[in-house]
Phi, psi and omega in degrees: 000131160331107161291098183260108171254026193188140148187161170265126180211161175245154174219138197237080167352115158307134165280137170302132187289191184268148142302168218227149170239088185232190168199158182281126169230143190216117259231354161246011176243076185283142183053080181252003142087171205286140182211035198261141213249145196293134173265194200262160179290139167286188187250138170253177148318089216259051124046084177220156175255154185257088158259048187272319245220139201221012193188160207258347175320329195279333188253357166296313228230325190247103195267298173262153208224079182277126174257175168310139162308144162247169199257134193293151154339166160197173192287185192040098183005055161257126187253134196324160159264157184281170168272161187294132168316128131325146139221136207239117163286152185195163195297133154005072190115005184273149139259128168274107195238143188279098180334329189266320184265339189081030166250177211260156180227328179190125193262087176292049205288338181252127158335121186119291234301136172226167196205149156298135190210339162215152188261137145285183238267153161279178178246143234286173201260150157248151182335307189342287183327350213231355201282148172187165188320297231241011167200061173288008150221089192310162175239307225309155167189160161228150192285139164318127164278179194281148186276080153012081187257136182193157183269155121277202197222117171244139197227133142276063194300126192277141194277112133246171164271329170242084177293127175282103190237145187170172187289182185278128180089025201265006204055036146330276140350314176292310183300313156307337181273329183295313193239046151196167180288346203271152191244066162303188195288110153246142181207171169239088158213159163276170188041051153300311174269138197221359153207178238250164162217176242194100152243189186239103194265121158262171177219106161063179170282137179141288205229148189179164175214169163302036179307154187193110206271137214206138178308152158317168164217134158258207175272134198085002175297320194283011203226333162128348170315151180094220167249003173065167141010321213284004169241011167292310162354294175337314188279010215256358180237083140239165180260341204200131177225137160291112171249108167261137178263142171266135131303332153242083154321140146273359180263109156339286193277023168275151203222101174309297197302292207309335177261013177267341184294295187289001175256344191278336183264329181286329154300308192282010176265295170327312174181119199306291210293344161277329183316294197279334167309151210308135190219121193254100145345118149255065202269140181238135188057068180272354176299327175273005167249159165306115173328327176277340178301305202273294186333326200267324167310315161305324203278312182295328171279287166027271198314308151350282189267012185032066217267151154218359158268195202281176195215148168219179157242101195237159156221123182259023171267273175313319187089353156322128179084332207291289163344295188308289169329300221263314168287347181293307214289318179320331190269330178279314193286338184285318187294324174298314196302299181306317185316317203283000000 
């Protein structure tokens, strides 16, 4: 199936029926007075997360979303039925945004969770409503109102805990197949991965996190090189991002600080608050070098970028290091956990 993380719809709220203006006759009831019954609520619009459901696709292709009319009044006090509720499933993790104003109407963070996202309409008065000392045979009714319409905006943020971010080919994908079952795409070419995937880290009984591998990103993704921007999101509910550096290139003359420099500025033109999340130095593929090789090339970026949080050295083809990686992160996320 096809991976959507983003699409635009309109929804269109049932209008409330009209009220109804009558009065009773009965051949032994003269002047039996008003008796026109109110119409029904239209049906509104529902939101709930799925975690049956993993892509946005269904809303790609399926634009508008109409709920039920409610049914006008009638005579002898019979009062409309209401129209039926929508309910629209959508994925884990979606935000429902008002296309026009940007504002957020609903965040699906949890499995269950359902939100309201358009009201239906209420439905109009019958005559019934207008009876009084001074106007007992009212003719007055009012109309249903119109059902709430507006287009939106649906984003899929996928919930992970931890994000992988670095250039195409830096093994990302590898580092996921290392510490978890899940298998994306390895190849040696770049943008093997090309929509985001989801492993399952365990530690021990217990305990576990969320990983989560996103196409590269190059210098100029915010300008559309690449594959751009459009899989950033993704990192923006995470606790933690991992930037794996390759150290062995296959191009000689590619320069490992510089492209951990140009991805650290490509996060903060997309967005500051992922920029500043907690962010860990990963050098990859220490296996293809001379231990002394690869130590002095670390020692060197370092120095460079004048890193002073943490770092590792991994090769996520052998799984060196991996371990080590893997209980840092588990400790961190646990020590936040505790902190909030």
């Amino acid at each position: 199936m096809k991976f959507v993380d983003e699409a635009f719809i309109d929804l269109v709220a049932g209008d409330g029926g009209n009220g109804m203006a009558s009065f009773r006759r009965e051949k032994y009831i003269p002047e039996g007075g008003p008796d026109g019954g109110d119409g029904g609520k239209g049906g509104s619009i529902y939101a709930i997360a799925d975690e049956n459901i993993n892509t946005l696709i269904d809303y790609r292709f399926a634009r508008i979303h109409r709920a039920q009319k409610g049914e006008n009044g009638r005579g002898a006090d019979c009062y409309g039925a209401g129209g039926d509720d929508l309910v629209l499933k959508m994925p884990v993790g979606t935000v429902i945004t008002d296309a026009e104003t940007g504002v957020i109407i609903a965040d699906l963070d949890k499995h269950g969770v359902k939100e309201m996202i358009a009201k239906g309409g209420a439905g109009g008065l019958g005559n019934l409503h207008f009876k009084s000392s001074t106007n007992r045979a009212p003719r007055q009714k009012t109309p249903g109102e119109e059902g709430e319409k507006r287009r939106v905006q649906l984003e899929l943020k996928v919930l992970a805990d931890v994000g992988l971010l670095g250039y195409p080919n830096a093994g990302k994908s590898t580092l996921v197949r290392a510490v978890s079952a899940a298998k994306p795409k390895v190849a040696d070419y770049p943008f093997t991965t090309l929509a985001p995937s989801l492993g399952v880290v365990r530690i021990g009984y217990g305990q576990s996190f969320v990983i989560a591998d996103i196409p590269g990103l190059i210098e100029g993704a915010s300008e559309g090189a690449g594959l751009g921007h459009q899989f950033l999101r993704h990192l923006q509910r995470t606790k933690l991002i991992l930037h794996l550096v390759d150290i062995a290139p296959f191009d000689e003359n590619a320069d490992p600080v510089k492209e951990a420099r140009a991805l650290a500025a490509e996060l903060k033109k997309y967005d500051a608050g992922l920029h500043n999340k907690p962010r860990w130095l990963v050098f990859n593929k220490v296996d293809m070098l001379d231990p002394a090789e690869a130590d002095k090339r670390i020692k060197d970026a370092l120095k460079r970028l004048r890193w002073t949080k943490p770092w590792f050295a991994i090769s996520g083809l052998t799984s060196t290091g991996t371990q080590e990686l893997v209980h840092a992160i588990g400790k961190h996320i646990l020590e936040n956990a505790e902190a909030k």
